[in-house]
MARPA-265917 format. One line per 8 residues: number of its first residue (from 0); their letters; for each residue x, y, z of C-alpha. Coordinates in Angstrom, 1 decimal. Each point is the difference from the previous one (the first is absolute). Example, Ala and Ser with C-alpha at 12.3 -4.5 7.8 and 13.67 -1.06 7.14 Angstrom:
<rs>
0 = as = 12.3,-4.5,7.8; 1.4,3.4,-0.7
</rs>
This chain:
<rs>
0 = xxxxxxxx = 124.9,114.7,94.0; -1.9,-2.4,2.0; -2.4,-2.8,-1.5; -3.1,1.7,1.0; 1.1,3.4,-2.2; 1.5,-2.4,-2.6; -3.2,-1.4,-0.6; -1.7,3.3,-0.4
8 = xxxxxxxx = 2.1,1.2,-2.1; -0.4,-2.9,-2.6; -3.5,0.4,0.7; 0.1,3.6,-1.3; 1.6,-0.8,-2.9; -2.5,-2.7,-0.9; -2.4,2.5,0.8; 1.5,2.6,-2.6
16 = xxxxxxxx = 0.8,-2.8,-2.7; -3.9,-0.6,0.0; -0.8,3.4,-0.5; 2.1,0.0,-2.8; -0.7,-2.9,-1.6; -2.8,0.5,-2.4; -2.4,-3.0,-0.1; -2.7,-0.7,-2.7
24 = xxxxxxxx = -2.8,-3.0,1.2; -2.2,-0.2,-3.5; -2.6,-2.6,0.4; -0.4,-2.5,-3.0; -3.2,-2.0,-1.2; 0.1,-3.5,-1.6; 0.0,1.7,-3.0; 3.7,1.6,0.6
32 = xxxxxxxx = 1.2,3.1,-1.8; -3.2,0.3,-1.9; -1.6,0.9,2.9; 2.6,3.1,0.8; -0.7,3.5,-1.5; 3.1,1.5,-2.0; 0.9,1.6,3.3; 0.8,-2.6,2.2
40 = xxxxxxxx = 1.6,-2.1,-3.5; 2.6,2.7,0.2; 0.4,0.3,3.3; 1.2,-3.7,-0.2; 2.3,0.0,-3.0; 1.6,3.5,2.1; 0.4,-2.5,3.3; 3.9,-0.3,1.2
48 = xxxxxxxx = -0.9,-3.3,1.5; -3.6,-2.2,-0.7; -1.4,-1.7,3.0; -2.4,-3.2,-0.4; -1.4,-3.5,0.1; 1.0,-1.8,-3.5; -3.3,-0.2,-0.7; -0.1,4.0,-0.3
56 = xxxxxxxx = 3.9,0.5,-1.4; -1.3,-2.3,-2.6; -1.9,2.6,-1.3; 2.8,2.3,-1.2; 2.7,-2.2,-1.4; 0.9,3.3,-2.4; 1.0,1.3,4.1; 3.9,1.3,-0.6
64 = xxxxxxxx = 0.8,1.0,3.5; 0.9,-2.1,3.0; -3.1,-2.2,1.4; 0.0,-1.7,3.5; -2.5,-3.4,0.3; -2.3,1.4,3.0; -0.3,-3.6,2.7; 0.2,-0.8,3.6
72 = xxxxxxxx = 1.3,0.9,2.3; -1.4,3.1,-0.9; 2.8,2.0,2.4; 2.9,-0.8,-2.5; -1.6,1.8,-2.5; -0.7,3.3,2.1; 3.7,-0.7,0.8; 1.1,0.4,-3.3
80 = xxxxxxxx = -2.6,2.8,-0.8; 1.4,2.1,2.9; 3.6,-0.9,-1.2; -0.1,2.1,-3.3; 1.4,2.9,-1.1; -2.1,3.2,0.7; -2.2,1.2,-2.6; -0.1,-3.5,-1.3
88 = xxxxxxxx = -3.7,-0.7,-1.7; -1.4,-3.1,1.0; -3.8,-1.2,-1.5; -1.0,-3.1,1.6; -2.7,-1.6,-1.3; -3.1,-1.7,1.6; -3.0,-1.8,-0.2; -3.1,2.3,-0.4
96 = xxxxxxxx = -0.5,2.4,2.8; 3.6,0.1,2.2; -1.8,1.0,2.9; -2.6,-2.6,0.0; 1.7,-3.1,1.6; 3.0,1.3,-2.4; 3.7,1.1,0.7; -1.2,3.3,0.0
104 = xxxxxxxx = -0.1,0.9,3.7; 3.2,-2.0,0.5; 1.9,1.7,-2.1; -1.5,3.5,1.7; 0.8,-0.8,3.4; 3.0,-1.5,-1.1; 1.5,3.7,-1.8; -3.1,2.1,1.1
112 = xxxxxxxx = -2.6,1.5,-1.9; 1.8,3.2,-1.6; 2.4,-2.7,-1.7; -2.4,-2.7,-1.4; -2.9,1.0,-3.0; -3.1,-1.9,-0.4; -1.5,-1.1,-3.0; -2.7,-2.3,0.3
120 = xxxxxxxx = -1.4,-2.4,-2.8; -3.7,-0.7,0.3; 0.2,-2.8,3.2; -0.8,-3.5,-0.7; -2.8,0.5,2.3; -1.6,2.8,-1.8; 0.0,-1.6,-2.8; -1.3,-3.6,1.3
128 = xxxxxxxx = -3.1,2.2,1.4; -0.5,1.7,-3.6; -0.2,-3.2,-1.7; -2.6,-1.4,2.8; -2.1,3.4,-0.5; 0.0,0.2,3.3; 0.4,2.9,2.5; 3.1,-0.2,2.7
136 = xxxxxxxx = 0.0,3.0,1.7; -1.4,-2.3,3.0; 2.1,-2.9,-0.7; 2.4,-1.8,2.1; 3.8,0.1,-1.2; 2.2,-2.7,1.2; 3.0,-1.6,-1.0; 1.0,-3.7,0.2
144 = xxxxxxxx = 3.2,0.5,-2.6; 2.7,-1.2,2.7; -2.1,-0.3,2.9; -1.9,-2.5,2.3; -3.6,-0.9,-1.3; -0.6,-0.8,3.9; -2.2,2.4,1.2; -2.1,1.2,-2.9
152 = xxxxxxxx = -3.0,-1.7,1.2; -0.8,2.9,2.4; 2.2,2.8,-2.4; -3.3,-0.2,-2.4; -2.5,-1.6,1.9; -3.1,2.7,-0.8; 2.0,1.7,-2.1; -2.4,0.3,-3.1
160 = xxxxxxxx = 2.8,0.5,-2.6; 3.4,-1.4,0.0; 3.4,0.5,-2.0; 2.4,-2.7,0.6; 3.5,0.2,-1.9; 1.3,-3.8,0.2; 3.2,-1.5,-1.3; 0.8,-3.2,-0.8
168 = xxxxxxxx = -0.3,-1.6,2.9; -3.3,1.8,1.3; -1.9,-0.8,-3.6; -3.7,0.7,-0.3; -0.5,-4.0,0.1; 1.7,0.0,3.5; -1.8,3.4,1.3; -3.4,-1.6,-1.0
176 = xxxxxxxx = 0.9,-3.2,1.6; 1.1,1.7,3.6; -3.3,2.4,-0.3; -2.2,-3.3,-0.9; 1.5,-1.4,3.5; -1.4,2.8,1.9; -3.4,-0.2,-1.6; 0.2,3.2,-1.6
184 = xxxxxxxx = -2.2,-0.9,-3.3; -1.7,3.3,-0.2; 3.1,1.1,-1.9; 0.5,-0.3,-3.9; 3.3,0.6,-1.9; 0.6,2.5,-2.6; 3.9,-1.3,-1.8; 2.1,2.2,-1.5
192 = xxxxxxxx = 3.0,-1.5,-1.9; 2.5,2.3,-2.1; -1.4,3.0,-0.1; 0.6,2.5,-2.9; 2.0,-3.0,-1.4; -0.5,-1.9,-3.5; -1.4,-3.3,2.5; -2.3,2.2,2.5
200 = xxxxxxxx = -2.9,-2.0,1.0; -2.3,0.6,2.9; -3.2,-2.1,1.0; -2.0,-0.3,2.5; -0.4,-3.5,2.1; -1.9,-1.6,3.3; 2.5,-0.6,2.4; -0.6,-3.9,-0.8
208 = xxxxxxxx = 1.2,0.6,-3.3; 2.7,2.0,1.0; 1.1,-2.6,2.3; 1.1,-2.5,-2.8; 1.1,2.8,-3.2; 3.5,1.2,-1.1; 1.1,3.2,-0.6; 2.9,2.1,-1.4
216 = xxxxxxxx = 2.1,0.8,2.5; -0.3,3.8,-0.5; -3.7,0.7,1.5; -2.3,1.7,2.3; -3.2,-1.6,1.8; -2.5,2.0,1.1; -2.7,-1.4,2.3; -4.1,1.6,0.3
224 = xxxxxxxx = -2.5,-0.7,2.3; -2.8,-1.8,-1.3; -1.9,-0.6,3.4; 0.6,1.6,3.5; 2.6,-2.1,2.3; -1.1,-0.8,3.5; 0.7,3.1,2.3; 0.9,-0.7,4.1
232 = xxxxxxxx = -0.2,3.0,2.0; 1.7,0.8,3.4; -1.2,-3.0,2.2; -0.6,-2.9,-1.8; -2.2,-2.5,1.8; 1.8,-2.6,1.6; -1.5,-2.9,-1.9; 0.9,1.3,-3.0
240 = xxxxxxxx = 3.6,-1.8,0.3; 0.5,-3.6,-0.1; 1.0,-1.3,3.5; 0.6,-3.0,2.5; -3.1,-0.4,1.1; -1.9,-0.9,2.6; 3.4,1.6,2.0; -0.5,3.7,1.0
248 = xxxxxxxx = 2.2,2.5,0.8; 2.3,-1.2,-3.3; -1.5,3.4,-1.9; 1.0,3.5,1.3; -3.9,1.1,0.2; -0.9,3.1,-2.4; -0.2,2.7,3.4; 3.8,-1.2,1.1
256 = xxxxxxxx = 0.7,0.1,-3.6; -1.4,3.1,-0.9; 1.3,2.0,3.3; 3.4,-1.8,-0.8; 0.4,1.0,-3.2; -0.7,3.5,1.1; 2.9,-0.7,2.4; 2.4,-0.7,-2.6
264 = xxxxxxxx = -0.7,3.4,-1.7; 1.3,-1.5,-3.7; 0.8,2.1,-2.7; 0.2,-0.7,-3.9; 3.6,-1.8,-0.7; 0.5,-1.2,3.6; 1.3,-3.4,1.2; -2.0,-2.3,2.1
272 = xxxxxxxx = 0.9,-3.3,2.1; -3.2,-1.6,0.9; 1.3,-2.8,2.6; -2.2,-2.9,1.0; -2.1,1.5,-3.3; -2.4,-3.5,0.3; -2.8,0.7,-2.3; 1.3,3.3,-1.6
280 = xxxxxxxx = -2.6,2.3,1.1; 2.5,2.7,1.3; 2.4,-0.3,-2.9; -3.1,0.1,-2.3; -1.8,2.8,1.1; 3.0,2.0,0.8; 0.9,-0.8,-4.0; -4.2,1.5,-1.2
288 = xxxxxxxx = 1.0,2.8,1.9; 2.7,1.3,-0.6; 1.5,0.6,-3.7; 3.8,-1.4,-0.4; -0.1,-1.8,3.1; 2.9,-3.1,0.6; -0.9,-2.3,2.0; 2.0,-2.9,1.2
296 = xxxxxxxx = -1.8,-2.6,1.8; 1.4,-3.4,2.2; -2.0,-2.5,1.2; 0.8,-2.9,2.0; -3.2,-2.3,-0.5; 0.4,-2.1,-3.3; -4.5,-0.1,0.0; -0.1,3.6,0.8
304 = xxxxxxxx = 2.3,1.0,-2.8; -2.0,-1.9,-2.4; -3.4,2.1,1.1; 2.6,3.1,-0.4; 0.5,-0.8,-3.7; -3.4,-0.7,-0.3; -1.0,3.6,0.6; 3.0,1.1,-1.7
312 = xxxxxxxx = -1.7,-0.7,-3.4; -3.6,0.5,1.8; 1.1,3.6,0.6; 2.5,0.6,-2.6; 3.0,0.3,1.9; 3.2,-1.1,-1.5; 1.8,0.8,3.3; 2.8,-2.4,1.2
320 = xxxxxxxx = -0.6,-2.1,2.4; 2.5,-2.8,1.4; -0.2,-3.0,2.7; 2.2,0.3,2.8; 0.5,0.9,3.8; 1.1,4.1,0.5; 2.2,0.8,0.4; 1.9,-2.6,-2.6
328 = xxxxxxxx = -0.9,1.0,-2.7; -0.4,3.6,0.2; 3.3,0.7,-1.5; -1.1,-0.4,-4.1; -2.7,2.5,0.9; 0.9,4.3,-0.3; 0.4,1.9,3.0; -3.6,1.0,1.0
336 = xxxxxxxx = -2.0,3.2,0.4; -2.8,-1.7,2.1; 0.3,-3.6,1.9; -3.1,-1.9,1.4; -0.1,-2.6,2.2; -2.9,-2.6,0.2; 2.0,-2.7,1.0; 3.3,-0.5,1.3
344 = xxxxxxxx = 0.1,-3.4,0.8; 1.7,0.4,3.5; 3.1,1.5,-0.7; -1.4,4.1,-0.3; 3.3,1.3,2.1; 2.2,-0.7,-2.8; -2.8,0.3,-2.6; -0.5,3.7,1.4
352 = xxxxxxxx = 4.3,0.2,0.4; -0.2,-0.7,-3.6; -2.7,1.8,-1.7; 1.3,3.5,2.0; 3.4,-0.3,-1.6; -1.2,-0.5,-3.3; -2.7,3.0,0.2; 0.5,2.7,-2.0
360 = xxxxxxxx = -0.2,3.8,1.6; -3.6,0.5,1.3; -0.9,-3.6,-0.2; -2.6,-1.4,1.6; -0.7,-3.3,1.7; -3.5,-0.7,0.8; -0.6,-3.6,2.2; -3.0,-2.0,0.5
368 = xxxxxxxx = -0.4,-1.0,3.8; -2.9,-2.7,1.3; 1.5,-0.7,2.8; 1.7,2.4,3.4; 3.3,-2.2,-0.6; 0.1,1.4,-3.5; -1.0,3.8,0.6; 3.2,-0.4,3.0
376 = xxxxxxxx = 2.4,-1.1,-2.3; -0.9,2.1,-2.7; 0.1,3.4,1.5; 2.8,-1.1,2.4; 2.3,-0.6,-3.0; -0.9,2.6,-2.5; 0.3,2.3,3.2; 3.8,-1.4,0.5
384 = xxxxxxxx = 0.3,0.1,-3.4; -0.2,4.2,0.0; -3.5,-0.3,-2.5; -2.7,2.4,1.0; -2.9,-2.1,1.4; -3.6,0.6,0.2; -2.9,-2.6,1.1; -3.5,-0.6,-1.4
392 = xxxxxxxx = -2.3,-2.7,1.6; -2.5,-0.7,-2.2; -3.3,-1.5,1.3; -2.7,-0.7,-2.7; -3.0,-2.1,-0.4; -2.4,-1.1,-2.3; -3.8,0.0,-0.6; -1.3,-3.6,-0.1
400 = xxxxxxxx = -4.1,-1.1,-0.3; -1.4,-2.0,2.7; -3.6,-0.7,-1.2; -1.3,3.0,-0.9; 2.3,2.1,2.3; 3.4,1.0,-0.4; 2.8,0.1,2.2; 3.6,1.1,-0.1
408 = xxxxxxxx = 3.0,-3.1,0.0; 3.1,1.7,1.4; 3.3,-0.6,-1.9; 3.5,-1.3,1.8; 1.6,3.4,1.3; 2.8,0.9,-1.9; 3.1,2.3,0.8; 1.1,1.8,-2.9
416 = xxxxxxxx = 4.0,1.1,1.1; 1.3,2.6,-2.3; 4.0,0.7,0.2; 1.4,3.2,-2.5; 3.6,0.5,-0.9; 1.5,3.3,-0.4; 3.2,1.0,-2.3; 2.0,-0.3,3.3
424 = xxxxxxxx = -0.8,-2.8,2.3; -1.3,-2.2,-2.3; 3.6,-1.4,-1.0; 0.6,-0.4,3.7; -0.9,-3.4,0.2; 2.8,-1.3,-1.5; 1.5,0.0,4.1; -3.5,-0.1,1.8
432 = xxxxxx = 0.2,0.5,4.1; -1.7,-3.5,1.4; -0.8,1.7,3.4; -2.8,1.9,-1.2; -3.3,-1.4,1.6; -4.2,1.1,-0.8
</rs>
């Protein structure tokens, strides 16, 4: 048997082994067993095996059977679970509702759903809202148990309710201290500490006083909208971001912006290099637009990066953004959906080179030309470089008085050059042909 029908073969059996293995997820409260009806109590006590954290095994030290201490990595224990003897009963038990930020869907696509039961406990959420007396069907639900707190900012910004679950690193006291940073005062904080337990206590607090307060470490904070948040839509005016000034031409103006954003063509959960990002305004109105966006921005000017930050937190945009020269540098950063190009600081051939091998399928590139020696370089490489290319020359002006009279002051022409990947040739320039030509 070759390897490829080995591994098949194996996979079937995991396959069946799931199907037979029966697999119990009951959701438990602070309160533990009390919180179980008399089915799900004997469902337990019948368990071959009894899967958890010690702080829910804890609950049933009268448990006879065999138990197995639920920790990371996570895949050892699906290992073991797909392991056992078919017919085996297995109850694992969770926090609340398993399918909420649980192990629920884990351990479903893990042994599929015919294999795995759910039983949820009322969520922590659910019950952090009931104690508030507030209303969540319209909330926001996020998670910062294990993750990043960079991006929130723009996660909730508008958002007029908000669930957070923390941990112990991302405590309310640090959550109201990052949101303080971004100006985002029209929130207040609803706590929710052991809920259902013996020490449940919930309060609500300014983010000022939530800055500087301790909590247990089991809680939930929920945030509310006191007053409305600034709102930018599509085209924010240029002087709306700090800037070098008196220099022009350091801002890519709202029309390029807006007709280059339409250019990129993001979608929710893509990745973004802004290159030569200066003040931000691409990266930042990209980021208002589009929901899950990741955007990665390098910037070569210590002064401009400064500005950058500036509207960061002007904005709410908790995107990173990183000093450097493209293409060092561009390495840390994901492979992209979309790339633009404001600045290349003389080296756009191997900037270009670059980008297009780390494009994923149906990329896009979208570069910022001023000058003819730009647009020619551009479109002769991406065009080398097997990308689709298409032109837009932008000319635009502006209305400006003069006395009582208005006239129109014309804008530096602009050459928007727009290279696609497809699923084939977009790996291709890996061994690009140097003889192409415009």
């Amino acid at each position: 048997m070759d390897k490829q029908g080995a591994k098949e073969q194996q996979r079937s059996k995991e396959q069946q082994r799931s199907m037979d293995t029966q697999i119990w997820v009951i959701g438990l409260g602070d309160d533990g067993r009390r919180g179980l009806s008399e089915q799900h109590i004997a469902r337990i006590q019948a368990a071959h095996l009894l899967v958890g954290g010690e702080r829910q095994l804890a609950f049933f030290p009268e448990f006879t059977g065999r138990t197995l201490l639920w920790k990371s990595p996570l895949a050892e224990v699906v290992a073991t679970l797909a392991e056992l003897e078919p017919e085996t009963q297995v109850v694992v038990l969770a926090s609340g509702d398993p399918l909420f930020y649980g192990i629920g869907s884990y351990l479903i696509q893990s042994f599929g759903a015919t294999a795995v039961t759910i039983c949820p406990h009322l969520s922590s959420v659910q019950l952090a809202f009931a104690r508030a007396g507030v209303a969540w069907q319209d909330a926001r639900l996020l998670s910062l148990h294990g993750r990043s707190l960079a991006g929130l900012a723009q996660k909730i910004n508008g958002a007029s309710k908000v669930a957070l679950l923390t941990d112990a690193v991302h405590t309310p006291a640090t959550i109201a201290s990052y949101l303080l940073a971004y100006g985002m005062e029209e929130y207040v904080a609803f706590v929710a500490e052991n809920l259902a337990g013996p020490e449940e206590r919930t309060g609500w607090y300014t983010l000022t006083e939530l800055a500087t307060a301790e909590f247990s470490p089991l809680n939930v904070v929920l945030l509310r909208q006191t007053t409305p948040p600034p709102r930018y839509p599509l085209g924010i005016l240029d002087a709306e971001f700090a800037q070098r000034k008196p220099d022009r031409g350091l801002i890519t103006k709202r029309e390029v912006r807006v007709l280059s954003l339409a250019e990129l063509q993001l979608n929710p959960g893509d990745v973004l290099w802004d290159i030569g990002a200066c003040t931000g305004s691409i990266s930042i109105e990209a980021i208002l637009q589009t929901p899950g966006l990741q955007v990665f921005a390098i910037e070569k000017n210590a002064e401009d990066l400064i500005h950058l930050r500036e509207n960061q937190v002007k904005f709410r945009t908790d995107f990173v953004a990183v000093q450097g020269r493209a293409p060092q540098g561009l390495d840390a950063f994901p492979d992209p959906d979309a790339v633009f190009i404001g600045g290349s600081g003389g080296e756009l051939v191997e900037l270009l080179e670059h980008c297009a091998s780390r494009l994923r399928p149906k990329g896009r590139i979208v570069v910022n030309a001023a000058t003819i020696e730009t647009l020619s370089e551009a479109y002769a490489t991406m065009k080398r470089l097997s990308l689709v290319v298409s032109l837009q020359w932008v000319q635009t002006a502006r209305s400006k008085p003069i006395l009582n009279l208005t006239r129109f002051e014309g804008m530096n022409p602009v050459t928007l050059i727009t290279g696609r990947a497809d699923e084939i040739s977009q790996r291709a320039v890996e061994a690009p042909n140097k003889g192409a030509d415009v």
